[in-house]
Every structure is written in structure tokens, then in C-alpha cells.
C-alpha atoms as one frame of an Amber mdcrd trajectory, in Angstrom:
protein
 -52.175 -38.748 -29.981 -49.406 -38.647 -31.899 -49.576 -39.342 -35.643 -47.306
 -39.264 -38.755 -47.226 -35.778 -39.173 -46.144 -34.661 -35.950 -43.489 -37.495
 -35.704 -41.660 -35.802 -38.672 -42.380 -32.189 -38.038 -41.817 -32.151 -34.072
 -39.927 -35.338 -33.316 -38.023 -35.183 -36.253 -38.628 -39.353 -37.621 -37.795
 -39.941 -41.411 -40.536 -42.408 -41.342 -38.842 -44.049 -44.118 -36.384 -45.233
 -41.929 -38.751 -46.009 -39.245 -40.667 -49.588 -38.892 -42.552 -48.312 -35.697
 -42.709 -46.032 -32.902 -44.581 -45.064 -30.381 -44.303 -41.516 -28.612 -46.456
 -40.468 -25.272 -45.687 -37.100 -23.727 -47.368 -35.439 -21.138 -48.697 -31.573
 -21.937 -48.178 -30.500 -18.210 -45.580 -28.369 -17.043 -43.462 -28.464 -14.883
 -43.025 -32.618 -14.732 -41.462 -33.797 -17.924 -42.810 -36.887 -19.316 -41.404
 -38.146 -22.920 -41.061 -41.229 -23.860 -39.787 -42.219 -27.609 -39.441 -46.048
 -28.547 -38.771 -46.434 -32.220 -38.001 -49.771 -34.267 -35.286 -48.736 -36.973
 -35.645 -50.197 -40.340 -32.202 -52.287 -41.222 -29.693 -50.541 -41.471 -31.240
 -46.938 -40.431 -30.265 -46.967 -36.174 -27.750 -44.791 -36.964 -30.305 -42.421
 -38.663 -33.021 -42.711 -36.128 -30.523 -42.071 -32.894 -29.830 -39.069 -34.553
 -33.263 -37.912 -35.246 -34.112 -38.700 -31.439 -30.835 -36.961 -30.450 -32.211
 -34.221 -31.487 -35.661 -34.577 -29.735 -33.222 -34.393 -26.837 -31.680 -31.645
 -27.800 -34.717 -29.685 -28.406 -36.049 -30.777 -24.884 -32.768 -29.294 -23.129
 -32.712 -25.872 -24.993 -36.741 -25.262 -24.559 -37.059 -26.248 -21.117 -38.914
 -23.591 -18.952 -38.449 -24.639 -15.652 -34.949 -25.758 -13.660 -35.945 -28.974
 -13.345 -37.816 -30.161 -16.753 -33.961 -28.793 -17.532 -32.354 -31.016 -15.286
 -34.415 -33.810 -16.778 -33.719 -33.550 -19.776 -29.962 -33.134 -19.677 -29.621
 -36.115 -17.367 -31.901 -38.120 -19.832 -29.698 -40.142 -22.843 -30.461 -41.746
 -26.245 -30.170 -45.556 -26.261 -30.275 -48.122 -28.629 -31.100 -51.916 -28.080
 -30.649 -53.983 -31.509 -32.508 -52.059 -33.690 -34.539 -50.590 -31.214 -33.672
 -46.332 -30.069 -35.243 -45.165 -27.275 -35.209 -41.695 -25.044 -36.812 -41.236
 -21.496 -37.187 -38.232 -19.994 -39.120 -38.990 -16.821 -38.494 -37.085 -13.261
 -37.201 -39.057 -10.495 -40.680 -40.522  -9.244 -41.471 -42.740 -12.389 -37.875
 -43.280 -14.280 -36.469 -46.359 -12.639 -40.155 -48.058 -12.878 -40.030 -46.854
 -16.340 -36.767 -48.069 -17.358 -37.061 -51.530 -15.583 -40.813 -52.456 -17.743
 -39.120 -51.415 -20.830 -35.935 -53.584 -20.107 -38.296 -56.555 -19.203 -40.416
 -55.969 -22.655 -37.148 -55.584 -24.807 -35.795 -59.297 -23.621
């Protein structure tokens, strides 16, 4: 579980620029599995993609193995109306990943 203290401290949110998130990662490694959805407040996507930017950055530079590496550097920050999101899923469960969270965004 992820609560309110470790979205600030280890995901870096401003929570007072956040209206919701959700954040699931998995805890075994190798096999990166993150995956940040956040609703901006008005006026704060700007704020948010760079807090999650950052997630991103901190995946890339603390990766252990070649491929969690990989992952993460092919992974990219995106934002749908006020919506910023960041998967970094291997190969087997991206594209199913990707194409659910396009279909629950419409």
C-alpha cells in the first residue's frame, strides 16, 4: 500500500497539487512493475509531470539489473487532460497495460 507519506517522500507528489493518484509497484527484482496515474489539480499538470519525471529519473539511475534499466529508460511521462501517468512495465504486460488504461481514460 501506498499512502500519503510515501507519495511525497518516495514518489515525490505535492499532494497539494494532486486530486488523486494511485501508485502499484511490484517489490520483486528483476521485473519492473510501476505504475503512477495521478489526477492534477487545475492548473498543477505542469507540476505533477515534473514530480513523476523524476520518479523516472530515480528508476533509471537506481536500477540494479540491465534490464529493469532498459525499462525504465524506454518508459516516458504522459499526460492526458489533466491526467500524468508513467508505466514502467517489461515487455510481457506493457501493451495490455497501456491499451486498459487508454480504454478507461476515454
Amino acid at each position: 500500500e501506498i499512502d500519503d507519506t510515501m507519495a511525497k517522500e518516495i514518489y515525490h507528489l505535492n499532494l497539494d497539487d494532486v486530486e488523486n493518484y494511485g501508485i502499484l509497484e511490484t517489490q520483486i527484482s528483476p521485473g519492473p512493475g510501476l505504475i503512477i496515474v495521478v489526477k492534477a489539480k487545475e492548473g498543477k499538470v505542469d507540476a505533477v509531470k515534473a514530480s513523476v519525471e523524476e520518479v523516472l529519473q530515480d528508476k533509471i539511475g537506481n536500477a540494479f539489473y540491465p534490464d529493469e534499466k532498459e525499462t525504465a529508460e524506454n518508459a516516458e511521462v504522459r499526460v492526458d487532460g489533466n491526467l500524468v501517468s508513467l508505466f514502467i512495465l517489461n515487455s510481457e504486460v506493457a501493451a495490455d497495460a497501456d491499451a486498459k488504461y487508454a480504454e478507461l481514460i476515454k
